[in-house]
C-alpha positions in Angstrom: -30.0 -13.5 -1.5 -27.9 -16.9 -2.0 -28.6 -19.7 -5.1 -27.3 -22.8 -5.0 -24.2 -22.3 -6.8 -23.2 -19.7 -4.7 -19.5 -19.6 -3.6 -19.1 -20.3 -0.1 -18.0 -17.3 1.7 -14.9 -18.5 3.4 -13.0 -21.8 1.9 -9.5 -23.0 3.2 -7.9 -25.5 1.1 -4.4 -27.1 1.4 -2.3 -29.0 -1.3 0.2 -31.1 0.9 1.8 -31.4 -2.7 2.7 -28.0 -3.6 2.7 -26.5 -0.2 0.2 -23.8 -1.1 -3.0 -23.0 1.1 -5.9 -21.0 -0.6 -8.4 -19.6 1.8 -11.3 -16.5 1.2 -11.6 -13.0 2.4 -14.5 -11.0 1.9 -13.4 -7.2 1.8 -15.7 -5.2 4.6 -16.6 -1.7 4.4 -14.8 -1.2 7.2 -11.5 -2.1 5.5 -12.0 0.7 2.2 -11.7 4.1 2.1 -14.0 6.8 1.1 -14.3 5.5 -2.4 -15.1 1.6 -1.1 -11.1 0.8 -2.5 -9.4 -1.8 -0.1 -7.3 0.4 2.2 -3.6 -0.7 1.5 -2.7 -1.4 5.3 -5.3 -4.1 5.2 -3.7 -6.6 3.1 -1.1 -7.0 5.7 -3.7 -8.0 8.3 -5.0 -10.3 5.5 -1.7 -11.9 5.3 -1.5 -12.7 8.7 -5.0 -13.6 8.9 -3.8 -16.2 6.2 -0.8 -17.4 8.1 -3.4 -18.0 11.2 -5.6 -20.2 9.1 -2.8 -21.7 7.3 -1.4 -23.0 10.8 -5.0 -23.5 11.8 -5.4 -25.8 9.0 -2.7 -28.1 10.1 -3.5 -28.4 13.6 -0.9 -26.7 14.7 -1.3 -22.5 16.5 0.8 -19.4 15.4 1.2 -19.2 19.2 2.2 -22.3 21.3 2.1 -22.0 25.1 5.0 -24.5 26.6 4.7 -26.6 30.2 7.5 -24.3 31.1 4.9 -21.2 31.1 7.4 -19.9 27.9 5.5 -19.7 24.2 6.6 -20.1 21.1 5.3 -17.5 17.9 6.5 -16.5 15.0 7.5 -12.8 15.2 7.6 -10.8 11.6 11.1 -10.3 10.8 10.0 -8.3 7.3 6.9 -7.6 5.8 6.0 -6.3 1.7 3.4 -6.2 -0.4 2.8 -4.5 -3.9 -0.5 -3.8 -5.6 -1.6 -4.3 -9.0 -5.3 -3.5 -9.3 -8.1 -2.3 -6.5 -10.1 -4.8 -4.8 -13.5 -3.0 -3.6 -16.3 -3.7 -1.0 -17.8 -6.6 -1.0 -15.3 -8.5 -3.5 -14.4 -12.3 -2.6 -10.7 -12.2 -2.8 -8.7 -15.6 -3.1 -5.7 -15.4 -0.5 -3.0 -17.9 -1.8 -0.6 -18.7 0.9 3.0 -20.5 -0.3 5.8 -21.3 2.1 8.4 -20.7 -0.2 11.5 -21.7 2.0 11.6 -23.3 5.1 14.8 -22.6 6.9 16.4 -24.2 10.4 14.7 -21.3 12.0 12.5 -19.7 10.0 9.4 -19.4 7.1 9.1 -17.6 3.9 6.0 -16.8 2.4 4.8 -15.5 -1.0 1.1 -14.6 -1.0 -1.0 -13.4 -3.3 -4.7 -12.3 -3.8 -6.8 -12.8 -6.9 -10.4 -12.0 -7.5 -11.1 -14.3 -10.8 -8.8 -14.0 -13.0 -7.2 -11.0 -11.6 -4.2 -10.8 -9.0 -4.9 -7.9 -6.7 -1.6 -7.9 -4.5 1.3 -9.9 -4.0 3.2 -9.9 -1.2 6.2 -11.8 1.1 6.4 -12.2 4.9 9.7 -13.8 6.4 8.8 -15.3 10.1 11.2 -16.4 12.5 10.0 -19.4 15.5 11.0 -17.4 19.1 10.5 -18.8 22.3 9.2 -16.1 24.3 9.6 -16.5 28.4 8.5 -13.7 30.3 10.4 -10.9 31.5 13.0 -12.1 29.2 13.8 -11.0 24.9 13.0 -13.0 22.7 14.8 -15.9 21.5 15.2 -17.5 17.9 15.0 -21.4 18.0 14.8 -24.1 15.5 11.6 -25.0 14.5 10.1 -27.4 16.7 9.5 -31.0 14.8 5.8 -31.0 15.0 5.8 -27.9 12.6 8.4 -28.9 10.6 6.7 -32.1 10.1 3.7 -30.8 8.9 5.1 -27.0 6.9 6.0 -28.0 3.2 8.1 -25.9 1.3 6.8 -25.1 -2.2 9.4 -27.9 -4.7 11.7 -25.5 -6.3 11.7 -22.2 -4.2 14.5 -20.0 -4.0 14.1 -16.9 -1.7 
């Protein structure tokens, strides 16, 4: 049953201001465990489900193929995330994405998840821009213009 006021189920909002990108996630049952508690391993997928809207939101892919058959992603190069209260099935959780530095070659992220008042989780993700050809390793490159163009980095960030 839905009223009127009901929250949407899945909002993405950017502030070109402040960098930071707010989108929903509704916890399945297929992401708790026995006791309907968020398993842990799933807040990393819903950080980079985050990232993919985030990019999403500004046009732009998390994976662009080149005319030269290459593509360019953004491989992990670390990963954390630290819990401060259970989120359970069925909560709406608030996913707030901030690219806290922006480097020559790669992203920094802070992201956090809230339901109301309450942060859940925060956690970080460093990405690095690769170019990717086949048969070959990857390759770190500057970040192409028409991301840096568009990827803010949150005024006054230091990580």
């Amino acid at each position: 049953m839905t009223s009127a006021s009901a929250k949407p189920e899945h909002i993405e909002t950017i502030n070109r201001m402040t960098a930071q990108f707010i989108t929903t996630r509704r916890v399945e049952f297929a992401d708790t465990d026995m006791a309907g508690i968020i398993h842990f391993a799933n807040y990393y997928r819903y950080m980079e489900e985050a990232e993919h809207a985030f990019y999403r939101s500004l046009g732009l892919s998390i994976m662009q193929s080149q005319p030269d058959g290459s593509v360019i992603g953004w491989p992990r190069v670390s990963a954390s995330c630290s819990f401060e209260a259970p989120a359970y099935f069925e909560d709406a959780l608030e996913v707030r994405l901030n690219v806290v530095r922006k480097g020559i070659k790669s992203l920094n992220y802070e992201i956090e998840f809230w339901r109301g008042e309450t942060r859940l989780a925060h956690g970080r993700l460093k990405t690095v821009c690769c170019v990717c050809r086949c048969g070959e390793p990857l390759e770190s490159i500057a970040i192409p213009g028409e991301y840096a163009d568009k990827i803010l980095e949150l005024p006054g960030s230091s990580t």
